[in-house]
N, C-alpha and C positions, 0 to 999 in steps of 0.2 A: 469212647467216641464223643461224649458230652464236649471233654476238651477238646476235642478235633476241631469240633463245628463252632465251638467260642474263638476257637484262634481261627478257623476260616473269616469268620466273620468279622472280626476285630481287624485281622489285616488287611482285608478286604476293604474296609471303612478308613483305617489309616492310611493305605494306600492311595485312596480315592483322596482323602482331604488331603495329606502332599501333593499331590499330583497337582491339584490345583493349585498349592505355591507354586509348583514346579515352572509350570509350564506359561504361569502370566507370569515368573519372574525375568522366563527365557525370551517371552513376548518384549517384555519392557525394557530386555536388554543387560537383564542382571549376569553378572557370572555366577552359575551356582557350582561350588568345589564338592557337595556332597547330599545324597538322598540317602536317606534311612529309613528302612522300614523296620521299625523296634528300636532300641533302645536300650545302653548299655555296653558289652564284651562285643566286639564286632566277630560274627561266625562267618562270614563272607565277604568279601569287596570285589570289586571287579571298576577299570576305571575306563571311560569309555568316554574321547575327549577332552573336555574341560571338569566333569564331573564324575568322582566315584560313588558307584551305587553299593550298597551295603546292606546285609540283612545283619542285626542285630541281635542280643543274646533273648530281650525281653518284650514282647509281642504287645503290648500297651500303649505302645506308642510310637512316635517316628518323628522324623524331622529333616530340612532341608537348610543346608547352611550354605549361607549369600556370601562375596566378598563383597565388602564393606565396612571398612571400619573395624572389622570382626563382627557388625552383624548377622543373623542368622535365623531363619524360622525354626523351633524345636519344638514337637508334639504340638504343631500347631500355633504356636505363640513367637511373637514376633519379640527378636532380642537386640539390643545396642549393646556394644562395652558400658555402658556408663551407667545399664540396665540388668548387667550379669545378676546373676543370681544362683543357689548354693544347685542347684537341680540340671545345672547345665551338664554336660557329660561329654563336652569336648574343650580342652586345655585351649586358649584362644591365644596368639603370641599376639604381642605389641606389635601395634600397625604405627607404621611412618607417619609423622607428621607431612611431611611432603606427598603427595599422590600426584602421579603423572595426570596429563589429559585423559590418556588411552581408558589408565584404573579408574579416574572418576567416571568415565565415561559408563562403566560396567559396575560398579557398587551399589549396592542396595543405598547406604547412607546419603547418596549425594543425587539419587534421583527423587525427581518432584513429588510433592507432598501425595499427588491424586495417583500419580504413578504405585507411590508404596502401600497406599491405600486398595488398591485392585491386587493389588498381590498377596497383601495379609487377608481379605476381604474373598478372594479365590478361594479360599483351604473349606468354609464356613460352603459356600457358594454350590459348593460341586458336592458335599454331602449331599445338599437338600435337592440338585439336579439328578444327582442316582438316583436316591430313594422316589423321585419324578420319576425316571424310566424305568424303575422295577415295577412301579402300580402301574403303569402303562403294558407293559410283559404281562402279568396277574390278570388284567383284563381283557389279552387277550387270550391267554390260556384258560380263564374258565375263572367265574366267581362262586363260589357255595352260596347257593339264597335260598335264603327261608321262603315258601310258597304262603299264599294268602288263605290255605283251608284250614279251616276253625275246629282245635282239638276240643273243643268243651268252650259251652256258651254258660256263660255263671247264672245260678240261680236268684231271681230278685233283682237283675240286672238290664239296663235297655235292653241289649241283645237277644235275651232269653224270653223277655217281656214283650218281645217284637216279634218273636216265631223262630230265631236262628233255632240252628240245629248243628250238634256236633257230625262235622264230614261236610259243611257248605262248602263253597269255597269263592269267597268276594271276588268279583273281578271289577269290579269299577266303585265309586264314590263321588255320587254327584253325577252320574255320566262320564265322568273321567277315567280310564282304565286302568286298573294298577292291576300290578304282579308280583309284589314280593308285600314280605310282612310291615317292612319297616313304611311300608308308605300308607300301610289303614294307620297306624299311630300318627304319621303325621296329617293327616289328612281327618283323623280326630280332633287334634292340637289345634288345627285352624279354623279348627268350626266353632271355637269359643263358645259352645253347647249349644249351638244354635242347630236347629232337626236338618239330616243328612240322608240323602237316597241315597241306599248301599244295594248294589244291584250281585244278586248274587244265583252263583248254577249249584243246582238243586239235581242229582239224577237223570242230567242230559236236560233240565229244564230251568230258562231263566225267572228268577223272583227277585221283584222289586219289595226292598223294606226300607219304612220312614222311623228312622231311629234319633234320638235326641242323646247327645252324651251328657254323661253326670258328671257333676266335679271331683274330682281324685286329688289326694296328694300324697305325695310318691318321692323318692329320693335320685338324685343325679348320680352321676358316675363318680361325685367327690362325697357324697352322702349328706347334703344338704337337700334339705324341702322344697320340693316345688310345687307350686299348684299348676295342674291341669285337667284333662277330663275324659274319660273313657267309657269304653259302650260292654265292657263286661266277657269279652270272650279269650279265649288262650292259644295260642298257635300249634296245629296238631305236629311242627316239629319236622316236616316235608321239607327237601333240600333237594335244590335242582341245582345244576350249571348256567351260568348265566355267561356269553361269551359275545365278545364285542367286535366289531369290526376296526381299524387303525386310528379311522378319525375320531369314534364313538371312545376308544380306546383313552387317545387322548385327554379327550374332554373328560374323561372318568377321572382317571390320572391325575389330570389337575385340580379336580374337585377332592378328592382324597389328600392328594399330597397337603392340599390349603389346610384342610380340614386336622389332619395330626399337625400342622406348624401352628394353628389354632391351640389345638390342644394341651401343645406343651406349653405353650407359653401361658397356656391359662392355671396348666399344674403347676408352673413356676410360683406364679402368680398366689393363686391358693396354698402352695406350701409354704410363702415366705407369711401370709394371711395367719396358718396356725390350724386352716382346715382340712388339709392334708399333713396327714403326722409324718415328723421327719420317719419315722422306722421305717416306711417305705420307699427310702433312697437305696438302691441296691449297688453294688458292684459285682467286681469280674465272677465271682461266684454265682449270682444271681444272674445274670448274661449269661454264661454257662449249662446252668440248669435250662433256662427258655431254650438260647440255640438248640440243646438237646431235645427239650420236648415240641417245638417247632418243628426238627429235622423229621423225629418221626414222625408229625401228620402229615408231612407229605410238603411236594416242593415247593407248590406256592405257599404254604403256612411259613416254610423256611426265609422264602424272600422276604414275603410281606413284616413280618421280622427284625432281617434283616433293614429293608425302610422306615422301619420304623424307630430303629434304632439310629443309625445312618442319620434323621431328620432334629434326634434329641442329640447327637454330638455336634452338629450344623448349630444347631441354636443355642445350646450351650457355649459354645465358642465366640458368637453373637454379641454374651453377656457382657457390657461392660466392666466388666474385672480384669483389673491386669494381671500379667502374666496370660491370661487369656487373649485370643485374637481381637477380642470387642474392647478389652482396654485397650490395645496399643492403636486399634481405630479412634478408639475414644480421646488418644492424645496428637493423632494428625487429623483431626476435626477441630481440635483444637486449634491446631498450629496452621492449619487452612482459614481460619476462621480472624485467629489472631496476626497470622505472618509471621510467626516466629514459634520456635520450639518451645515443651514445654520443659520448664527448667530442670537442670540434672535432677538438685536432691529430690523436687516432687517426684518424679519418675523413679527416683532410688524406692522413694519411701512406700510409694505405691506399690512397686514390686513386690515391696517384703510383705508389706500388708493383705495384697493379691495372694501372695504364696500360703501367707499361715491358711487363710479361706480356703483353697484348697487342699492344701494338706490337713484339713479339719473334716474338709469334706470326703475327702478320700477314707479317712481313719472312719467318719461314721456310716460309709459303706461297708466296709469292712466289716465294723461291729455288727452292723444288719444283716450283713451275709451268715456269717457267723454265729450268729443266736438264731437264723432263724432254720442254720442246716442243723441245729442241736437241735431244737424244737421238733423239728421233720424228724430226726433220728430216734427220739424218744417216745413221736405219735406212731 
């Protein structure tokens, strides 16, 4: 079932990212001769007007091929003849030097530079739009929140030093009302230790405490030091439903979805840094294991997941590397910029260079995956 829920999900996401070439290709007036979802032995076709849809042998990937030139989007990535490359997976025959009106009128190659831009720029687009309306669902189905009552107030610490008691349960800071755990931390964080009214119910009784935070320093989610400052107590672990109404929904939705495109792009960031270790690049094997342990806690852990996932293939593709969707942006920003294309061999050269990067990067998922199901097998 692990594999079920990897290939749910993976096509699900592939899906999604074609669909966005798809369907601004169809906008823009492109002819598309074929959708693929996988990659590979074709196990199905079916042709349905101008375009056959096809399920593929290999669930990693997909692609949508444009006429054009023999251009074509595959797994994402936006391709020219004059940009092939050893990974493509459909035989391309020589295109005529002459092109009628009707054909250029319908070719990827010979629509305007912003036009091919919206199209390659769709696939990236509609990831991070999903993964938008799955935390929007999530929120309205019910979020798991830690509650604000205090499993153990630490010894020698403000809080302890101020009268808490394990079983209070804060409900305000400042006068201001919170309900969940994560807002006394940040409601610590900004009091830059400066003394804090924390109003808290006691046994059906409300008590006001003037507490002062001390300075802490503590580690982030990349394991680097931070300074900040804490009042000394620990969360008794209380989990409630937190459930939102459509608009509230919303507004959640977008605040989360910001917050993981933040994110990745800050792991990008840090791991190119050296402070995140590459061993924690994972592949299909490691996608596999989560989907499976996601599935079983239940369906929003499955989505949320899945969004999350769904937002790091969006921005991944983003990346200015060719062969990726963000380099071949990267050479009609150019050719927008400059008026003109950017020349064969660079673009030759680029690809190839583009490609060993990810086939490097792919081989050291692999390895990671790999050393780390022996590691698991042996604990």
């Amino acid at each position: 079932m692990t594999v079920v829920y990897a290939i749910i999900v993976l096509g699900i996401l592939i899906f999604v990212h074609e669909l966005g070439h798809f369907l601004l290709a169809k906008m823009m007036g492109v002819s598309v001769e074929k959708f693929s979802l996988g990659f590979g032995p074709k196990l199905f076709g079916k042709t349905i007007g101008e375009t056959e849809y096809l399920l593929s042998a290999f669930p990693l990937g997909g692609y949508v091929k444009m006429f054009g030139e023999g251009g074509f989007i595959e797994g994402g990535e936006s391709h020219h003849p004059e940009t092939e490359t050893a990974d493509a997976t459909e035989t391309v025959a020589p295109v005529p030097h002459v092109l009628s009106a009707e054909d250029k009128a319908r070719s990827f190659a010979h629509k305007p530079v912003l036009a091919r831009i919206a199209i390659v720029i769709a696939g990236p687009m509609f990831n991070l739009i999903f993964a938008w309306l799955i935390f929007i669902v999530i929120c309205m189905m019910g979020v798991p929140t830690v509650t604000t009552k205090i499993g153990d107030a630490l010894t020698d610490k403000p809080a302890a030093r101020a009268g808490m008691l394990k079983g209070d349960v804060i409900t305000a800071i400042n006068n201001k009302p919170i309900s969940r755990w994560d807002q006394i931390a940040s409601g610590v964080t900004a009091s830059k230790g400066q003394p804090l009214t924390l109003t808290v119910m006691r046994d059906s009784q409300t008590i006001p405490f003037t507490i002062t935070p001390e300075p802490r320093v503590s580690k982030n989610l990349f394991g680097e030091k931070v300074n900040g400052y804490a009042i000394g107590v620990a969360s008794a672990g209380e989990v409630v439903t937190e459930r939102f109404g459509p608009i509230q929904a919303i507004a959640k939705g977008t605040d989360q979805t910001w917050k993981v495109i933040d994110l990745t792009f800050t792991s990008l960031i840090k791991m190119a840094q050296r402070i995140v270790p590459m061993d924690s690049v994972g592949g299909p094997i490691m996608i596999a294991k989560m989907a499976g342990e996601q599935a079983s806690a239940g369906g929003a852990s499955f989505l949320a997941f899945m969004a999350l996932l769904s937002i790091n293939l969006g921005v991944l593709n983003l990346l200015p590397v060719p062969v990726l969707d963000g380099g071949h942006l990267l050479f009609y920003f150019i050719e927008l910029i400059f008026r003109r294309p950017v020349p064969q061999k660079v673009r030759e050269y680029a690809q190839q260079i583009g490609m060993v990067l990810l086939l490097g990067l792919m081989l050291l998922a692999f390895y990671n995956d790999i050393i780390r199901y022996f590691v698991n097998r042996q604990g």
